[in-house]
C-alpha positions in Angstrom: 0.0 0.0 0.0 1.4 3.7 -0.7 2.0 5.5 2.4 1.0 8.9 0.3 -2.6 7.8 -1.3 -5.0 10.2 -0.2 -7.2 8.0 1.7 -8.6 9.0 4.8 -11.4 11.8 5.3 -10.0 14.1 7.9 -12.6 12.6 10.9 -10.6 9.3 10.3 -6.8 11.1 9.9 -8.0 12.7 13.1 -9.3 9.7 15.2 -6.0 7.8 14.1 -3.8 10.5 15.0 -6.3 11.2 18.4 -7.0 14.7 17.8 -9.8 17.1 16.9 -10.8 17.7 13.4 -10.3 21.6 14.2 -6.6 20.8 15.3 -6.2 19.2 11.8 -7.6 22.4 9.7 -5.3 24.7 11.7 -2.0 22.6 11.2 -3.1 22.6 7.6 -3.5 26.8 7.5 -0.2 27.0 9.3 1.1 24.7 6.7 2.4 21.9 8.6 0.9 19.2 7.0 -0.6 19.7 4.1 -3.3 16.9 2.9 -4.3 16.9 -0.9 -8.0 18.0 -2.3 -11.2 16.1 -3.5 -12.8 18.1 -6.6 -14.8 19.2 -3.6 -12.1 20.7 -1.5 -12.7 18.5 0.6 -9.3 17.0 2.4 -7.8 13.8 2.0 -5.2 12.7 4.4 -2.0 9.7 3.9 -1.1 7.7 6.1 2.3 9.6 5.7 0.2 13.0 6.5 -1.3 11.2 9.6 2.8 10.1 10.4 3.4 13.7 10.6 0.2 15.2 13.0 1.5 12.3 15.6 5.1 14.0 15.1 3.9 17.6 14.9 1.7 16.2 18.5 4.7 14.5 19.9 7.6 18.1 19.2 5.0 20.1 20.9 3.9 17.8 23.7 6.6 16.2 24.8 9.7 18.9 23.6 7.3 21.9 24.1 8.3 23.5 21.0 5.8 26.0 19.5 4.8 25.3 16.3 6.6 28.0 14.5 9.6 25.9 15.5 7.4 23.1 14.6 7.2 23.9 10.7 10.9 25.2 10.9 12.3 21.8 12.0 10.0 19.6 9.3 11.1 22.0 6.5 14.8 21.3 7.4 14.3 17.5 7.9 12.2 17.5 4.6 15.1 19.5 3.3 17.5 16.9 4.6 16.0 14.1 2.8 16.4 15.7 -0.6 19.9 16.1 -0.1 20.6 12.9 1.1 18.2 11.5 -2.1 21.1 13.7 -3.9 23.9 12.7 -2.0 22.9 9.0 -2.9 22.3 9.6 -6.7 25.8 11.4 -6.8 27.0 8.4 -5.7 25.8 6.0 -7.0 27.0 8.2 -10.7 30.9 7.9 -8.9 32.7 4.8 -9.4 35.7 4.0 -7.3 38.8 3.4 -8.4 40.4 5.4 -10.6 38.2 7.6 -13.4 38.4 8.8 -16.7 38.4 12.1 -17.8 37.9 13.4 -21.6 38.0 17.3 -22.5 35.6 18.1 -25.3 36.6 20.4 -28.0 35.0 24.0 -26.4 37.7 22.4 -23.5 34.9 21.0 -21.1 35.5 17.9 -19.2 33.5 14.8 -18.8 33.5 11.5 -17.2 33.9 8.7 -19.3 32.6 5.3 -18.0 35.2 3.0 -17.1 36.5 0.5 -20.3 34.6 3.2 -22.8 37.0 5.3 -25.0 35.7 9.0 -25.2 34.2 10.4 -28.0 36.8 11.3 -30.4 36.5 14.7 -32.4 38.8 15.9 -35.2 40.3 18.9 -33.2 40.5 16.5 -30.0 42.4 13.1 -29.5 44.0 13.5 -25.6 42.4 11.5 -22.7 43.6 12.0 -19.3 43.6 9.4 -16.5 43.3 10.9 -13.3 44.1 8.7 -9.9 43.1 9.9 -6.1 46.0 10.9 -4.1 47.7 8.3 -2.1 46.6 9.0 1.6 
């Protein structure tokens, strides 16, 4: 099951997440969680969105943090998981071991898969090999 299918009517995103229905509208005026629309504009809440009122409950019961610092704090965590989305398509893009590099004709340079030649232009035939420092 998708954890972000707009299921639930906000009565049942409320009674799982044991608060109001009221509590639920103001978090999602205040932007701190944010449940997708019917054609009605009516809301529909994910089990993901319900995931988020328990946290949003849980910073401002049990840390007593307000909930400006509430919608501060999931911004930077939401902004933490991009980056480390990034950080893990960067990587998986970086082989180890030593790389190849190939400078294109306007003098750009390129990665070049590992046992590919680059591609060869009339005005360019070098290839460099560069190797890590030894540590």
């Amino acid at each position: 099951m998708d954890p972000d299918a707009p299921l639930l009517a906000i009565s049942q995103a409320a009674e799982l997440a044991g608060m109001h229905a009221q509590t639920l509208r103001q978090y999602d005026r205040l932007g701190l969680v944010s449940p997708r629309r019917t054609v009605g504009r009516g809301r529909r809440y994910s089990y993901r969105d319900v995931e988020r009122l328990l946290e949003v409950q849980r910073l401002s019961q049990d840390e007593g943090i307000n909930l400006a610092g509430i919608k501060r704090i999931l911004e930077l965590e939401r902004r933490v998981e991009i980056l480390a989305a990034r950080v893990e398509a960067l990587h998986a893009r970086v082989e180890t071991g030593t790389r190849v590099f190939a400078t294109g004709s306007s003098g750009e340079t390129v990665a070049v898969p590992r046992g590919r030649r680059g591609r060869r232009e009339v005005s360019s035939r070098s290839l460099v090999l560069w190797r890590p420092p030894q540590e």
